[in-house]
C-alpha positions in Angstrom: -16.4 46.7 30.4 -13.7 49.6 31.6 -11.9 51.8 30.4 -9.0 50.5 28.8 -5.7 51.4 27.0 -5.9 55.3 27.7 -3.4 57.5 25.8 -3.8 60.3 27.9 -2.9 58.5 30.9 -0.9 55.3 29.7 2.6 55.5 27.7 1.5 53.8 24.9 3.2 55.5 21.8 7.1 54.8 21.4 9.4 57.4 20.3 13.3 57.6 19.6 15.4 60.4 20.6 18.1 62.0 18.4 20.5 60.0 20.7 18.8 56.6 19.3 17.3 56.3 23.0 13.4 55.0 22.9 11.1 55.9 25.6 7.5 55.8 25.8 5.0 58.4 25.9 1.3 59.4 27.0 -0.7 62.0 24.3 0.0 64.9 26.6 4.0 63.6 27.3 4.4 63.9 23.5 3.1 67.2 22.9 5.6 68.1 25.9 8.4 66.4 23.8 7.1 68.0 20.2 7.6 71.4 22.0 11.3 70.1 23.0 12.0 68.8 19.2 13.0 65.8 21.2 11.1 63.1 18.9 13.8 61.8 15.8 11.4 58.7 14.8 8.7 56.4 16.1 9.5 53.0 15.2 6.2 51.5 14.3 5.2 54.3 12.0 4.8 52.8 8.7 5.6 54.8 6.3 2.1 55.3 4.2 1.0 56.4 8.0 3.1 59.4 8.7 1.0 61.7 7.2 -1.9 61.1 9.1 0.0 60.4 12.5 1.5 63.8 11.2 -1.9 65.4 10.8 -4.1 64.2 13.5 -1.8 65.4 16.2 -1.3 69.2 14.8 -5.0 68.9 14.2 -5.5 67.9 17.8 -3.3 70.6 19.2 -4.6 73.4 17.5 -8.5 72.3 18.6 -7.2 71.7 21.7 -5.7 75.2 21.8 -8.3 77.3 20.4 -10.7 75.7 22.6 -8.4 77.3 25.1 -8.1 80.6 23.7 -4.1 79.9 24.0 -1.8 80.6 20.8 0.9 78.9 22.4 1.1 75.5 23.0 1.4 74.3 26.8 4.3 73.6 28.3 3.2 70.6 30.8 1.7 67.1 30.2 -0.8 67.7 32.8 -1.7 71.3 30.9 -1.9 69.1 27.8 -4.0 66.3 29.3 -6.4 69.1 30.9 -6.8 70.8 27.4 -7.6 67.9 26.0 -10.4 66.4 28.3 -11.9 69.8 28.0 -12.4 68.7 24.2 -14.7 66.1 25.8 -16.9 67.9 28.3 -19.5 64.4 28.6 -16.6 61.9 28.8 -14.6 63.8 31.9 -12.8 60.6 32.5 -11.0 60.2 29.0 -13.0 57.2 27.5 -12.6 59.7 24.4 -8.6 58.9 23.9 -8.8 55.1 25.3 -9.2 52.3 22.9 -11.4 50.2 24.2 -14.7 51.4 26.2 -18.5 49.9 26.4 -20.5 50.8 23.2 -21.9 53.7 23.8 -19.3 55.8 25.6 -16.5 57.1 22.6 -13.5 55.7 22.3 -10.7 57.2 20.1 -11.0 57.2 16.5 -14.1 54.8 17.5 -17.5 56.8 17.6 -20.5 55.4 20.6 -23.2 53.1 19.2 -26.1 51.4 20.7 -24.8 49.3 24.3 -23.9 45.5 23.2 -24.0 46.6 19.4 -20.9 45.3 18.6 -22.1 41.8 19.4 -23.9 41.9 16.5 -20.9 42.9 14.6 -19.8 40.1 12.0 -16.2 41.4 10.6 -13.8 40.6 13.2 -10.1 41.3 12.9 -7.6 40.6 14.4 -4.6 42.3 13.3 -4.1 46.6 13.0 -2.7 45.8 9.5 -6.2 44.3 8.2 -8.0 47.2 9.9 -5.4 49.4 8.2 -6.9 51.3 5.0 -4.4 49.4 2.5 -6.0 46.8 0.5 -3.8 43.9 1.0 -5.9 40.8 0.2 -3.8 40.9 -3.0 -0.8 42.3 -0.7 0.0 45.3 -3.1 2.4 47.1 -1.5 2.6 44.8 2.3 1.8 41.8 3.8 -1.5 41.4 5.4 -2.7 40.0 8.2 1.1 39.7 9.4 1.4 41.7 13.0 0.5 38.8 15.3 2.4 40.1 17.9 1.1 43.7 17.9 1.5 46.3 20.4 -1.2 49.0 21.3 0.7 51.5 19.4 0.3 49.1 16.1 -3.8 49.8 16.7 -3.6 53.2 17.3 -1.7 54.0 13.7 -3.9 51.5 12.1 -6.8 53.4 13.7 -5.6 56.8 12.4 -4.8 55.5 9.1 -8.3 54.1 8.4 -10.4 56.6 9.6 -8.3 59.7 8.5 -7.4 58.2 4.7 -9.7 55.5 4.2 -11.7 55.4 0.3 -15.0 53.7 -0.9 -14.5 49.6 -0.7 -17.7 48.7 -1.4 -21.6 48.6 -0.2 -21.1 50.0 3.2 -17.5 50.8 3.5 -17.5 54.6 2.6 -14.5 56.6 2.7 -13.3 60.1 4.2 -14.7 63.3 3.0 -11.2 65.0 2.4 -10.5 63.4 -0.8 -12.3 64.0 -4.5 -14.2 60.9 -4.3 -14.3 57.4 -3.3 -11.7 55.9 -5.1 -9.4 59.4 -4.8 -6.5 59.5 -1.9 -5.8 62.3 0.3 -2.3 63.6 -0.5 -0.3 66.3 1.5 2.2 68.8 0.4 3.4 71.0 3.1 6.9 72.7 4.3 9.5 71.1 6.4 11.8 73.4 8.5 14.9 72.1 9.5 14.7 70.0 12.7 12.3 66.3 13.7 9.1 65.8 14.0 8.4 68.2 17.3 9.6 71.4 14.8 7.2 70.6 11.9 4.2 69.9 14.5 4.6 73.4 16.0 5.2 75.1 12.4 1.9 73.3 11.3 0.0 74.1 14.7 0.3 77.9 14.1 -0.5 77.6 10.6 -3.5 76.0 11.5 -4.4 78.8 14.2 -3.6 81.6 12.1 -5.3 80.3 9.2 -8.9 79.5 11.5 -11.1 82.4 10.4 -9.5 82.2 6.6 -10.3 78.4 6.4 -14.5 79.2 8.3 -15.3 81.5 5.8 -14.0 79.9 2.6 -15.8 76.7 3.5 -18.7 78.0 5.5 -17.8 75.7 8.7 -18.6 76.6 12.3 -16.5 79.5 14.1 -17.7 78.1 17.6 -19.2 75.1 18.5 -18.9 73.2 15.3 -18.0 68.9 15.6 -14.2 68.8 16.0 -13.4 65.6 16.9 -16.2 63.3 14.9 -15.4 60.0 16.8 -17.5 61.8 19.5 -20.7 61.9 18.1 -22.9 58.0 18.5 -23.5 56.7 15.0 -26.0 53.9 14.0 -24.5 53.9 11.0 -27.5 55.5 9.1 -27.0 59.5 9.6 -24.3 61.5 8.0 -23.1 64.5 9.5 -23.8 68.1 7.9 -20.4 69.8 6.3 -21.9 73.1 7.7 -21.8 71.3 11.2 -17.8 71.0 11.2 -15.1 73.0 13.3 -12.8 74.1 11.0 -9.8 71.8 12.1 -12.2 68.6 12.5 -11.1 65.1 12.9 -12.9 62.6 10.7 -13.8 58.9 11.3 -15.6 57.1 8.0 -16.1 53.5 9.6 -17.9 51.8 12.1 -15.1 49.9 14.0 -14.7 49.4 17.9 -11.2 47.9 19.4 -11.9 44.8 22.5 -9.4 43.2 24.5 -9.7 39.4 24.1 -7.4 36.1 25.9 -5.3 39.5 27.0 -4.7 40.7 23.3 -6.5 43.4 21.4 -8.5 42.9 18.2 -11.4 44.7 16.5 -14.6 44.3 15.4 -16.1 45.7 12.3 -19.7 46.8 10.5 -20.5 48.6 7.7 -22.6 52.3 7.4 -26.2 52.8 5.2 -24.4 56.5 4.3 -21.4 58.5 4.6 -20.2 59.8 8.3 -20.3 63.1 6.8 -22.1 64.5 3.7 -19.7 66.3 1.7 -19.6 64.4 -1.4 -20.3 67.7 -3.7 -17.4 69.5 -2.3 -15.2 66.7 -4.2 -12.3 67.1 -1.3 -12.8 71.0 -0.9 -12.9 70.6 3.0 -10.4 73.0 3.9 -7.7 70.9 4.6 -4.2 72.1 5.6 -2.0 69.6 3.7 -4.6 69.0 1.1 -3.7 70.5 -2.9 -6.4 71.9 -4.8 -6.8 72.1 -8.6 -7.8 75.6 -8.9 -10.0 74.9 -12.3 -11.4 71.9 -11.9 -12.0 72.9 -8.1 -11.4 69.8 -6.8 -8.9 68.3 -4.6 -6.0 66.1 -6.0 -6.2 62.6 -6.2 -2.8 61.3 -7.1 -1.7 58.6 -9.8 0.4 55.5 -9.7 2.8 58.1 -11.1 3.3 59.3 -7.4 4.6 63.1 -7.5 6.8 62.9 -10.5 8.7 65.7 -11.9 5.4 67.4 -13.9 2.8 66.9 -10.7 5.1 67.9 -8.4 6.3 71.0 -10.2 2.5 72.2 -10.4 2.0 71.3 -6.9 5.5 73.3 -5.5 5.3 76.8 -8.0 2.4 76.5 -10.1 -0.6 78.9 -10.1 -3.1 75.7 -11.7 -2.8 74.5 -7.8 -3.6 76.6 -4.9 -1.1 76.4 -2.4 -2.2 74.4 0.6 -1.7 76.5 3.5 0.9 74.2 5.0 2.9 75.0 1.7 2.9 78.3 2.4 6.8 79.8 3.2 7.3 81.7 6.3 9.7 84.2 7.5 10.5 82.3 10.7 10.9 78.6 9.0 14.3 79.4 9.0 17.1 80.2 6.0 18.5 76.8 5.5 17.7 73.3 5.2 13.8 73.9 4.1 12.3 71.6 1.5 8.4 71.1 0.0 7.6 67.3 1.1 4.8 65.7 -0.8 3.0 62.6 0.2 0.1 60.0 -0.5 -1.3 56.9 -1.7 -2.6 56.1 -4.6 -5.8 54.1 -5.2 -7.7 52.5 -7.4 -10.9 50.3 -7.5 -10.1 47.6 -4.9 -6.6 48.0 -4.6 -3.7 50.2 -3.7 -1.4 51.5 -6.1 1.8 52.5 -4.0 3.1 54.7 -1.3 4.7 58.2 -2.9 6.6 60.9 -1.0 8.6 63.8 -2.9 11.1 66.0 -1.3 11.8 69.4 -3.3 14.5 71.7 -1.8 14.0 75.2 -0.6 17.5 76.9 -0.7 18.1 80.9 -0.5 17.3 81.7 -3.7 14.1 79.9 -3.9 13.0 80.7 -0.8 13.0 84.5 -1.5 10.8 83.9 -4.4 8.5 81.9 -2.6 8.3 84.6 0.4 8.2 87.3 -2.7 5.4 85.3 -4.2 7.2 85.1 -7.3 7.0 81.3 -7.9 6.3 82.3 -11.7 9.9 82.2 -11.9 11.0 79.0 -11.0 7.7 77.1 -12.6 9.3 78.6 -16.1 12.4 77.5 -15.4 11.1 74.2 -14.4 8.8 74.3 -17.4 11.3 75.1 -19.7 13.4 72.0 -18.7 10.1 69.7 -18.6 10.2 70.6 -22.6 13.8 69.9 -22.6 13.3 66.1 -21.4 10.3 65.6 -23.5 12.5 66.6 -26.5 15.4 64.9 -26.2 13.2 61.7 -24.7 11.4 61.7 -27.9 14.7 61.7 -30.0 15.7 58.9 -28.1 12.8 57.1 -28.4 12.9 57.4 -32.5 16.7 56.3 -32.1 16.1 53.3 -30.2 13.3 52.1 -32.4 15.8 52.3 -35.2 18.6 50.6 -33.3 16.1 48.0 -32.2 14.3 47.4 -35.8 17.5 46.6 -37.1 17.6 50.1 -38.9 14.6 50.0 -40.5 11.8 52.9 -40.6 9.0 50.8 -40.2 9.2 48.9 -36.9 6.9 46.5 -34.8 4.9 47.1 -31.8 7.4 44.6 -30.0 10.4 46.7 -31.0 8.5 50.1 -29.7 8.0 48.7 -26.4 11.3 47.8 -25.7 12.1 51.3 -26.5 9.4 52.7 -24.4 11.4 50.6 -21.7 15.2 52.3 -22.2 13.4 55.8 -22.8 11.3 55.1 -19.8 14.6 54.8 -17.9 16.2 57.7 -19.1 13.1 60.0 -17.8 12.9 58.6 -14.4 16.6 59.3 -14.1 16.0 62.7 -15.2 12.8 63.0 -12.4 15.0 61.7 -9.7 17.4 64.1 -10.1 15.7 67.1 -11.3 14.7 69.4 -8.7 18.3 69.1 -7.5 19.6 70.4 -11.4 16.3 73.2 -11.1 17.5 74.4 -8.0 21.3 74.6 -9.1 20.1 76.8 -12.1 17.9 78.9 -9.7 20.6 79.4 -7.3 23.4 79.9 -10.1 25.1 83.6 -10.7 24.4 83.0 -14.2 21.5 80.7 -14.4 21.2 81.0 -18.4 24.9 79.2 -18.8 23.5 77.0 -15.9 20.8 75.7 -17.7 22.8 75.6 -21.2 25.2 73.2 -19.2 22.5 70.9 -18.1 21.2 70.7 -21.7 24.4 69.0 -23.0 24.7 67.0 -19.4 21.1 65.8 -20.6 21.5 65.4 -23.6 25.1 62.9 -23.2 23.1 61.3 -20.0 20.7 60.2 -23.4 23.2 59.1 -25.9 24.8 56.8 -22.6 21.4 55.3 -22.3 21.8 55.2 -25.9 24.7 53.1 -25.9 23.4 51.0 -23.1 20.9 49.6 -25.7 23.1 48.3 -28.2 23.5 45.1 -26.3 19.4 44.3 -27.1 19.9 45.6 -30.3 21.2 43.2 -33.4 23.7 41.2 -33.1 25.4 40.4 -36.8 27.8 42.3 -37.8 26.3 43.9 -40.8 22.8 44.8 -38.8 25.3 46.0 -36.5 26.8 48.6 -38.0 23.5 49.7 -40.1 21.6 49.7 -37.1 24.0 51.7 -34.7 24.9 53.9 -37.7 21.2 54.5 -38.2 20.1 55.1 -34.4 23.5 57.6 -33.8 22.3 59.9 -36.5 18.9 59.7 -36.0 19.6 60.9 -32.6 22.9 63.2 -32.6 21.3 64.7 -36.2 18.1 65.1 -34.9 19.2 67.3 -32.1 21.6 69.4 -34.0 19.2 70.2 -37.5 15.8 70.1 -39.0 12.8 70.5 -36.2 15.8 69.9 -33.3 14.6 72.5 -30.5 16.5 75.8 -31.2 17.9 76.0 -27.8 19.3 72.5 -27.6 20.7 72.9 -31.1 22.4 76.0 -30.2 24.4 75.1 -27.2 25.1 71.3 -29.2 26.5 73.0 -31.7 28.3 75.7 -29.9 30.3 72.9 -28.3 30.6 70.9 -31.2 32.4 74.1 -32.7 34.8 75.2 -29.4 35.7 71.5 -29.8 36.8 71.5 -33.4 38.6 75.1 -33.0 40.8 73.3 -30.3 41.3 69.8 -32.4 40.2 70.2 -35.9 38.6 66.9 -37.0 35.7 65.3 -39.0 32.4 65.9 -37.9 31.7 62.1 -37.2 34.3 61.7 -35.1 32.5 65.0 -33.3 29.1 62.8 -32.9 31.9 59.6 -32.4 33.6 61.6 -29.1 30.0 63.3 -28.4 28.1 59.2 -27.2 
């Protein structure tokens, strides 16, 4: 068997240009391209695999270029393609980044086993989305087994994806040591600078480099001479790998899987592991990981929910002390002034199954990014946690209305009727979560950010009695349940915003505004609640 499918010497990975033009790249032509900010998009990137396309390449630039002793990255794709052999002193002639080589020479993302192993191999497969980490044999979140017609590209994502996110599935399919646990995901929260994919890579490439010695002594990896790229070392599938052993930056593989070209078309062919690639199942996703959020009392690495990065997670994640920043998060001078935002990404898994694809874009305008550079993110968590409160206030107001509405007016209502209340509230925070790092960073930015965040209260709280409203259609429909159980759910909710345990602030500016509206047009004070749905 040859060498075949080389990305440092074939153009194998598809890019489009800000001008919508695609054109085809080596390894080494890419990096050329990232240092242009030429690359807008690449068009068979799905989307649960642009973190790890995202991460593998500044993690491959920055081994590539401390191995060189260079803090700048090369301006040439034959610089590039030199740099990177030199990561592979035994396998001068690239078998290291082709996809398909004999057994026991490397291939990439594929470590070296025994000659003719693989023929013993039982799981074949024979499309990159069913070697792709997502579970789809109950097709979750994508159809599986559906790219027939796959290009070399398709295999080289799916590759990534698997070996640089992959979980515990069973006896024998172990997962990746950068997540807390086997049924855990491996999220990423970093910052974006203004600019495409070639601006973030080189932001991320010197955060890497300036972070090396920081990252070696916090986790007690190797300085010099530690594994960087794992796929390197042969694997029976009955060793693990020492944490201690690691380069800082390493690249991870956690399955036994080698790529063949068959009747002109690639597939793959699969076995499963006695142990872990590498032993690090105590540091519970404490690898050192760029991207990776830590949960500085529990010490363990996040592992998000089917939640995604909703409006609580992702405040902790963006100004909260109870997660340590990832050094990706971390603001610089030179990101820029304008058009910075936090992104947040992962998957979340269960036992067996996939639970969704999340991503989360919070905006960094000039306010908040002189915090963040002041390290005064203290500021805007309060903020944020003040209007957290807020929702969960007015949502559980709601909620008692709607059960009211619903049970025809009457205080004792079923299970059946609390669900369907569950379901309006339920919409009425996710509206809130979609827009609510916009309305923080308003009040943030604002002159006056205490009238700011008094005129969001009342725009929440009419934003509740609309969804309010909205439910009177499932509510009764007689006329005398009607009116009771309107008449009921308005004052339930306008009353118990206003009076009695209503949060002070919230009552305040409610009834301020109640009052300038009364001074202007003297009325009753249900027409006030009337006018205020």
């Amino acid at each position: 068997m040859t060498i075949q499918f080389s990305l440092l010497d074939h153009a194998l990975i598809r890019y489009r240009t800000s001008h919508g033009q695609e054109r085809h790249a080596t390894l080494p032509e890419l990096f050329v391209a990232f240092n242009h900010d030429e690359v807008c998009a690449f068009p068979a990137l799905r989307p649960h695999q642009r973190h790890p396309w995202h991460a593998i390449l500044v993690q491959l630039a920055a081994i590539a270029l401390y191995n060189a002793s260079r803090k700048t990255p090369f301006a040439t794709a034959a610089d590039w393609r030199a740099a990177l052999l030199a990561l592979t002193p035994d396998d001068g002639d690239g078998a290291a980044f082709a996809l398909v080589t004999p057994d026991d020479r490397p291939a990439f993302m594929q470590p070296p086993c025994g000659r003719g192993t693989s023929l013993m191999w039982k799981k074949r497969i024979a499309t990159p989305d069913a070697l792709d980490m997502l579970v789809t044999s109950r097709n979750h979140d994508l159809k599986g087994h559906r790219m027939l017609h796959a290009e070399a590209e398709d295999w080289i994502y799916a590759l990534v994806s698997l070996q640089t996110q992959e979980g515990f599935l069973g006896a024998g399919n172990y997962g990746i040591s950068r997540m807390n646990g086997g049924f855990a995901s491996r999220p990423a929260v970093g910052v974006v600078p203004v600019g495409r994919w070639g601006k973030r890579w080189t932001r991320d490439v010197q955060v890497l480099l300036r972070n090396r010695e920081a990252i070696v002594k916090e986790h007690a990896l190797k300085e010099n001479g530690g594994v960087a790229l794992v796929w390197l070392q042969r694997w029976e599938g009955d060793s693990s790998l020492s944490f201690s052993e690691l380069d800082p930056f390493y690249i991870e593989v956690c399955r036994r899987v080698r790529l063949q070209v068959q009747h002109d078309a690639l597939n793959a062919i699969a076995t499963g592991s006695k142990v872990v690639r590498i032993a690090a199942n105590e540091r519970c996703g404490v690898t050192g990981d760029a991207w990776t959020p830590i949960n500085v009392v529990e010490g363990k690495a996040l592992s998000i929910t089917p939640r995604g990065f909703d409006y609580k997670l992702a405040t902790k994640l963006a100004f909260s002390t109870k997660y340590k920043p990832t050094i990706a998060r971390e603001l610089l001078e030179d990101d820029g002034k304008e058009g910075l935002f936090i992104l947040a990404q992962g998957i979340a898994r269960g036992k067996g199954k996939t639970e969704g694809h999340h991503e989360r874009r919070i905006p960094i305008r000039e306010k908040t990014r002189g915090l963040l550079l002041r390290q005064e993110s203290n500021v805007i968590e309060e903020a944020a946690e003040e209007r957290i409160r807020a929702i969960d206030d007015v949502r559980k107001t709601l909620w008692g209305a709607l059960c009211l509405l619903l049970g025809n007016g009457d205080q004792n209502v079923s299970d059946d009727t609390k669900n369907k209340a569950n379901h309006f509230a339920r919409a009425f925070e996710q509206g809130e979560d979609r827009r609510f790092f916009d309305d923080l960073s308003n009040e943030i930015e604002a002159a006056d950010g205490e009238a700011e965040h008094d005129q969001w209260l009342l725009a929440l709280v009419d934003r509740a009695a609309a969804v309010l409203e909205q439910a009177f259609v499932a509510g009764p429909r007689s006329a005398e349940r009607v009116y009771r159980a309107r008449g009921a759910a308005l004052s339930r909710f306008h009353l118990g915003l206003r009076f009695g345990k209503a949060p002070p602030r919230i009552a305040r500016v409610l009834k301020q505004r109640d009052e300038a509206r009364r001074a202007t047009q003297p009325e009753s004070f249900e027409e006030v609640l009337d006018e205020s749905n």
